[in-house]
N, C-alpha and C positions, 0 to 999 in steps of 0.2 A: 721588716720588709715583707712584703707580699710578691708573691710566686705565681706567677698564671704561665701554663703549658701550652704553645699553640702549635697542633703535630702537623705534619706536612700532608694527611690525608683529609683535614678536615676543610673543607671547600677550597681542596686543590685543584678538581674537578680535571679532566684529560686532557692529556699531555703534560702532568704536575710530573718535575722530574726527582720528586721526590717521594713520590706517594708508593707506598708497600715498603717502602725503610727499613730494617731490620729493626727492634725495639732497642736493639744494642748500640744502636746508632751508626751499624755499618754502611755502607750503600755499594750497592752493585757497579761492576763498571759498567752497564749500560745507562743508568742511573746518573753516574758520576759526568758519564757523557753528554746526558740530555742537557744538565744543571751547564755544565761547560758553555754551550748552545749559545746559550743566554750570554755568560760571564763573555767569549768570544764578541758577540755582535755589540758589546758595549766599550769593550776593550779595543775591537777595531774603529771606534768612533774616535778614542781618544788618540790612537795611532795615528791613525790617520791625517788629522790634523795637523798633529807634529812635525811631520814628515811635508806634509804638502803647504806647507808654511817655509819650509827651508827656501825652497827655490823660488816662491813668489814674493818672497819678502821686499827682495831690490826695485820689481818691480809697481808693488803694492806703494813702496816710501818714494818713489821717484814722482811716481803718478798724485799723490797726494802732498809732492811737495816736503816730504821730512828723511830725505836716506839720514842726515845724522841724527834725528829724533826716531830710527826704529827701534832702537831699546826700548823704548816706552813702552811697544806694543807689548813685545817679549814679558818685560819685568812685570806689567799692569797683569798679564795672561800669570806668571808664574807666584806673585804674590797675594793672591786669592785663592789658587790653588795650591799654595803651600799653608796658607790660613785657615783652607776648609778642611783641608786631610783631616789631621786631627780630631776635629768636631763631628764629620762622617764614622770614625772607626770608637770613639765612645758612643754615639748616639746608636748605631750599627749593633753595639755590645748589648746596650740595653732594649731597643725595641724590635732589632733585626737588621738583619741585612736588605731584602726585597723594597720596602719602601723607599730606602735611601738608595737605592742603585736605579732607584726608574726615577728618584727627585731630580737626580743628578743628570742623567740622560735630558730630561724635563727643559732642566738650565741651562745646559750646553746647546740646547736645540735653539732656546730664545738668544740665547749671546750669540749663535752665528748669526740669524736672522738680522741680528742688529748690528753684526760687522759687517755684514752684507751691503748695509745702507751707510755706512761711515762717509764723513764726508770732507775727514781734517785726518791727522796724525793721530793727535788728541781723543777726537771722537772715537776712533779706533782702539787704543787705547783703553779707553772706558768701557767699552760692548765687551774688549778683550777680557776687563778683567771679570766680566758679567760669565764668559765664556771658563775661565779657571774657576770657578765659584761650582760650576757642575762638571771640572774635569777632574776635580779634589776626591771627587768620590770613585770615579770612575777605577781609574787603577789601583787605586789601595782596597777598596771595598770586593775587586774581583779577586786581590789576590788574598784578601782575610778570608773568601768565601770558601777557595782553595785549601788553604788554611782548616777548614771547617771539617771538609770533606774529605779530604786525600792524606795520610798519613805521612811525616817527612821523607821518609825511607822510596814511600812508593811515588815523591810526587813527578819524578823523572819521567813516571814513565804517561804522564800527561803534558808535560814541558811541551811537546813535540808540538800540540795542538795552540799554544802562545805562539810559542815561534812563528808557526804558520801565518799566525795574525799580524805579527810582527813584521816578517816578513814580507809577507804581502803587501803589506801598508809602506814599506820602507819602499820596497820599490815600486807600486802604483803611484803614491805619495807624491814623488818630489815630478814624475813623472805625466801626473796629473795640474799639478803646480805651474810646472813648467806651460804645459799645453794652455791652461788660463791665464797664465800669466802672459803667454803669448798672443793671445786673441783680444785685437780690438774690441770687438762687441760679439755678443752668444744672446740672441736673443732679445735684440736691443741694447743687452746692459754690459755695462766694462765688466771685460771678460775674466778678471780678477778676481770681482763680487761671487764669482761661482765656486771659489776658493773656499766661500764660505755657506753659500747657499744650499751646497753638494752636501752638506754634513744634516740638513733637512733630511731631507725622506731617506739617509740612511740612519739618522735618528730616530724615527719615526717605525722603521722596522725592527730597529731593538727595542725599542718601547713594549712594541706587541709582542718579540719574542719572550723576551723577560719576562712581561706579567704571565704570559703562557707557560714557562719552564720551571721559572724560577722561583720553587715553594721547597723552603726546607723546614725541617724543626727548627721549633725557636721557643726557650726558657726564658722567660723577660723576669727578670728583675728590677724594681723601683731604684733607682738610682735621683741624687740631685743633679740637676747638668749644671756644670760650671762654667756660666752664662759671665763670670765677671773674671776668668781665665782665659776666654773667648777674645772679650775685650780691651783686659791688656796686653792681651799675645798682638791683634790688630795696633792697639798705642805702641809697642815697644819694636814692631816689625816696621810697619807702612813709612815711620820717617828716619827709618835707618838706610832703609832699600831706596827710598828716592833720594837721599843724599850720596846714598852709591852712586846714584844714576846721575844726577845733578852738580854735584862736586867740582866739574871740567868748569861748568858755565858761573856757578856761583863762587868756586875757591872755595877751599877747602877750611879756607879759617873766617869764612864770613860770617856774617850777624845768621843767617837763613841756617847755613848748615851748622853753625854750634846752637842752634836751637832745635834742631834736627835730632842732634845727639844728644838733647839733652830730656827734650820727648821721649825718644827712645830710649833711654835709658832709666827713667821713671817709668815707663810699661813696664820692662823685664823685669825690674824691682819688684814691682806689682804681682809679673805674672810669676815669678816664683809664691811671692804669701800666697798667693790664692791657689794654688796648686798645694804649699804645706796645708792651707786651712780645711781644704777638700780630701787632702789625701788619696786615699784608694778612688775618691769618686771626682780626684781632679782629671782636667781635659787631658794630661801628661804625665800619672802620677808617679811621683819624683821616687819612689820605692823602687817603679821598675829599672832608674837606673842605677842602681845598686847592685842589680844582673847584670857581669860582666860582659856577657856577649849582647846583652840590649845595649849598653856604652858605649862598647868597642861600632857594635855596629851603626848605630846613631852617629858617632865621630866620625866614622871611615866612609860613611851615606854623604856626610854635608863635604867632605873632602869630594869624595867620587863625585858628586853632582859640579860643586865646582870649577873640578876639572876637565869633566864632558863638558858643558853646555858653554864654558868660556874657550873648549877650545872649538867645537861642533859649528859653534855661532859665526865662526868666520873661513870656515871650508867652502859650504857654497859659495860665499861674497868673494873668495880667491879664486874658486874656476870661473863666475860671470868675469869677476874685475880684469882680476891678472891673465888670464886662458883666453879671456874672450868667449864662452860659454854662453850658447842660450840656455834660457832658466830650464827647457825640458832636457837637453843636452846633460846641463850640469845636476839634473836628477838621473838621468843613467849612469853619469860618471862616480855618484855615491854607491852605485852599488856595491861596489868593495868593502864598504864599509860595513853595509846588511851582511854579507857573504861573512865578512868575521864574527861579527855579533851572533849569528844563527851558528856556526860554527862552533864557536867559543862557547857557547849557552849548550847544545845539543851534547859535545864532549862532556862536561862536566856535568852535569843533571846522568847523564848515561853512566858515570864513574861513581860519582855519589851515590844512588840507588845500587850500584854494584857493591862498593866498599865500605859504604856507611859512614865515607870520610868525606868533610866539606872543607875543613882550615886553609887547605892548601891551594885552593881555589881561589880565595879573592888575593891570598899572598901574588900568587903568578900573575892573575891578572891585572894588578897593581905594577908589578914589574915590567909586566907589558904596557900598559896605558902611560908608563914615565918614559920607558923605552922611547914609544910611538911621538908622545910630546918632545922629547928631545931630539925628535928626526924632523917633526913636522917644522921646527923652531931654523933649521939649517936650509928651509926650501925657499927659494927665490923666486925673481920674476922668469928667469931662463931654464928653471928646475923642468926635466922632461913631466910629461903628466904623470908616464906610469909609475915613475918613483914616486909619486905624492900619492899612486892607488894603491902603492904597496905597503905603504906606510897606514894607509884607512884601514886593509886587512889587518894591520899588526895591533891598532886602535880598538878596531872590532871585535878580535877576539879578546883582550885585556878586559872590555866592558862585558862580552856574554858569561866570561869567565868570573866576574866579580859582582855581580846586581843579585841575580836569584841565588845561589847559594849562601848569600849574606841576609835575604828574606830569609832562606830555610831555618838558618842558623839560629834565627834569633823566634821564631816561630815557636820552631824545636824547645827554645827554654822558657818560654815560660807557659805558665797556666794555660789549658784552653778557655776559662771564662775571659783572657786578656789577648786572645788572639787579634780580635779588632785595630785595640789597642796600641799594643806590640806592632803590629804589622804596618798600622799609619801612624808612629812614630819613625816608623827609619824612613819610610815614604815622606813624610813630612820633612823630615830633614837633608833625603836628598834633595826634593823640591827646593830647599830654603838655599841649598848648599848654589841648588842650578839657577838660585834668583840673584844671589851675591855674586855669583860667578859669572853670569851676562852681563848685569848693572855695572861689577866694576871691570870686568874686561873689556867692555865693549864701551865704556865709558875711557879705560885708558886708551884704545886703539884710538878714539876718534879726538883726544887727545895729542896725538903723537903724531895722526896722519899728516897731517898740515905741515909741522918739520920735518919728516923724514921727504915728504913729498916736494917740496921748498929745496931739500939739500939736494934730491934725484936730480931736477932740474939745474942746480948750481955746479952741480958736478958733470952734468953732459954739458951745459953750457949753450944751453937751450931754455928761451923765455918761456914761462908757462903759457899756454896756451890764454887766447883775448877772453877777456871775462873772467878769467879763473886767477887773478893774480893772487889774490886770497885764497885759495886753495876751497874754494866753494865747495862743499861736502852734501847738500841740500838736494840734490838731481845728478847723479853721474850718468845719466844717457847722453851728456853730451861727449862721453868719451869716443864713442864707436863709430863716430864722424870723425875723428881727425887724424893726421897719417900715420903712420905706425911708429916714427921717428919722432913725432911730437908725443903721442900716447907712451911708447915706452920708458921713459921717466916716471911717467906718474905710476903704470905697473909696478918697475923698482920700487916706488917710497912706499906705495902699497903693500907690496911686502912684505918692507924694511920694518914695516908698522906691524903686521901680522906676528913677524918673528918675537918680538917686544911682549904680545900677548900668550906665545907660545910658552916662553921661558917663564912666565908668571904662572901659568896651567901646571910645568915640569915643577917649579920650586912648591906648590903646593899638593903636588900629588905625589911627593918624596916625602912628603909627613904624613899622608894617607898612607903609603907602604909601611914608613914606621910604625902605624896605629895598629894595622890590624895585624901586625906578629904578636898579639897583644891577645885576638880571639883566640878563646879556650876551645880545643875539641870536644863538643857532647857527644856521649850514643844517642844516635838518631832514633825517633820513636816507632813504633811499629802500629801507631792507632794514632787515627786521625782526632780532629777536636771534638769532633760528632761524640764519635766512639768514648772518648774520656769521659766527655759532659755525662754521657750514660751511664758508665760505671761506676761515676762518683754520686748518682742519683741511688744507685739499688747500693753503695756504701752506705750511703746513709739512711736509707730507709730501713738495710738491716741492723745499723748501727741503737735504733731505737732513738734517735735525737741526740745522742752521748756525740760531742764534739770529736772532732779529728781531722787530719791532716789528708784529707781526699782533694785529687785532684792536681797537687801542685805540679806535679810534672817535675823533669829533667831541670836542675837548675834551680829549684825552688829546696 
């Protein structure tokens, strides 16, 4: 293997928030801060989106004709970007982080552009999944970068400045959503399109911040890329996830989807040999899950994911539906939810950095987020609002409580040359966890609306409203036209449908609680990745070439 050193002073040129580095690999906190700058303005792109997607969703699928085909948009958005993660935090390992965190920003600029212009469900859909392809990188590669720089011990005491992004984003987000989502035309064009258009020239500003900030040390190592791990992770994922998604319409024992499973199920075959055959240099190398906190937190990621995004996916569409919520309304009404999460997340990062203990963080906030699922699961059509907002605070804190400390954890154990790695694997797998968990939640809801909504009306004793005898799921703007004595039935089954997917959220995030009493407590480290990489450099160099065990870290 060949070794080339590229330090952060050399044509980092002013404003490099890396340049004057200690040779130890430590860096300044004003340093650490500049570098942030960067990590910040590209993390609040991907924020952002998320957020302001919530609330314009109903309107986006009504206006294009698909509310019961908006999972598509959702799942096509999260299974590219649960595809690329991976391939971001190896390729990240071996040439760096800086290119692939401005590629990324690069794609996500062209994918809005081009949901921008969408002009079907479908089409949407596909920009979408153009759009996850450069949001793959975006969170995992800022928090590997973290990773790099900030030692596990001290990373609390930078938490504050995510959150801030975080937050912000949550509640500008659905707020902004709302506001386009509500405007006929903004400049000629459905006011919608700006839902997507907006993430332009905020793209476009993190681009320039980055390449300006964002220069750290970087040790490249020649690695093979596992270009045929790549591509049966895509064969064993894409036709499992749309048979998630699909299933309602084709039956679950049709000729389509047992071909579905059986595709899939030849990739994952695949993508295990080709990971044994790569080894250390596969896309997921199967060693690392032999570290019990990489495992534990892998399993408790794709649980956690599951259970946010199958149950997140249908809180907005219950304050528009059942509330009667305009889209920017029902982005203020989320804010309970940010209030917990910032919460939950600030608490914990603040107590870990104090006690050097993380275990018992994602344990609580597992207990919370089953708690929370099992409240949201008993809310109706007549449930007052603020009980359904007390319940978002109880939701919020269980997830701030449970996401970064489960990074730290698994950070913490192993090597800093796998920090990448390590870091978009659990990224990766809550992704995959929040792709299964829409597809098939959001596939059983729209499933089940139809009867429950069918029985609401048979039970008031009231015809469904002309035209809807079928429970037409395709456009509901025709709801907020009719009396409240016709519409209140269909709130009911609306629901009656929701609770259905709540208790599928609780029964799977009671085996996420069970999983991670499972995470072992490490001593947390006192030196960031930087830091290792360097003192396993002058190990070896005073070692004279004589092999050893430099580097492994906590866990190894």
């Amino acid at each position: 293997m060949r070794n080339s050193s590229t330090t952060a002073a050399a044509g980092a040129g002013p404003g490099d928030g890396a340049k004057g580095a200690e040779p130890s690999g430590e860096f300044t906190h004003r340093q650490i801060i500049t570098v942030l700058i960067g990590l910040m303005m590209g993390m609040f792109l991907a924020a952002l989106d998320q957020t302001i997607m919530a609330t314009a969703t109903r309107t986006i699928a009504d206006d294009l004709n698909g509310f019961d085909l908006q999972a598509w948009a959702t799942t096509a958005f999260l299974i590219t970007s649960t595809i690329s993660t991976p391939l971001y935090g190896k390729l990240s390992d071996i040439y760096g982080r800086r290119p692939f965190f401005l590629f990324a920003i690069a794609v996500f600029i062209l994918g809005s552009i081009l949901c921008g212009l969408a002009q079907s469900m479908y089409q949407l859909a596909a920009f979408r999944a153009i759009q996850g392809i450069g949001a793959g990188g975006l969170m995992s590669l800022a928090l590997a970068i973290i990773g790099d720089i900030v030692p596990p011990r001290e990373r609390a005491k930078y938490q504050g400045f995510f959150l801030a992004v975080f937050g912000t984003a949550s509640v500008i987000g659905p707020i902004l959503g709302g506001f386009f989502a509500g405007a006929d035309k903004i400049l000629w064009v459905d006011g919608w399109r700006w839902v997507f258009y907006l993430n332009v020239p905020i793209g476009i500003a993190a681009m320039i911040v980055v390449a300006r900030v964002l220069h750290l040390p970087h040790h490249r190592t020649d690695h093979r890329i596992d270009w045929p791990g790549a591509l049966a992770l895509i064969v064993g994922l894409v036709p499992l996830l749309t048979v998630a998604e699909q299933g309602q319409h084709w039956h679950w024992d049709s000729g389509k989807a047992i071909a579905c499973y059986v595709i899939g199920a030849i990739g994952l075959v695949a993508f295990v040999i080709a990971e044994r055959i790569y080894k250390d240099e596969a896309l997921l190398p199967l060693r690392l899950f032999g570290n019990r906190t990489v495992a534990v937190g892998s399993i408790s990621s794709t649980i956690l994911g599951m259970a946010m995004f199958g149950g997140l996916m249908t809180v907005p569409l219950y304050l528009q539906i059942v509330k009667g919520s305009s889209p920017t309304t029902a982005g203020l009404q989320m804010i309970p939810f940010v209030v917990g999460i910032m919460a939950g997340s600030i608490t914990a990062g603040q107590l870990i950095s104090r006690t050097g203990r993380y275990r018992i963080f994602p344990i609580v906030g597992s207990i919370l987020m089953a708690t929370s699922l099992g409240l949201f699961a008993l809310i109706g059509a007549d449930t007052p609002l603020w009980k359904t907002m007390l319940i978002m605070v109880l939701m919020g804190l269980g997830l701030g409580g449970n996401m970064q400390p489960m990074i730290t954890a698994v950070q913490n154990a192993v090597s800093p040359r796998e920090i990448g790695v390590a870091t978009s694997s659990v990224t990766f797998f809550r992704s995959m966890g929040g792709t299964l968990g829409t597809a098939i939640f959001l596939s059983v809801l729209f499933n089940v609306l139809p009867h429950k909504i069918g029985d609401a009306y048979a039970d008031a004793g009231i015809p469904p409203p002309q035209g809807q005898g079928k429970i037409d799921l395709s456009d509901t703007s025709f709801l907020s036209k009719l009396p409240e004595l016709v519409a209140h039935p269909f709130k009911v089954g609306f629901s009656d449908g929701i609770q259905v997917v709540y208790l599928l959220a609780l029964a799977v995030m009671l085996v996420g609680l069970i999983v991670v009493f499972f995470l072992p407590e490490i001593a947390l480290s006192q030196r960031s990745a930087q830091q290792q990489r360097a003192d396993d450099a002058a190990a070896a160099a005073a070692s004279n070439g004589v092999p050893g065990e430099v580097g492994a870290g906590p866990g190894h």
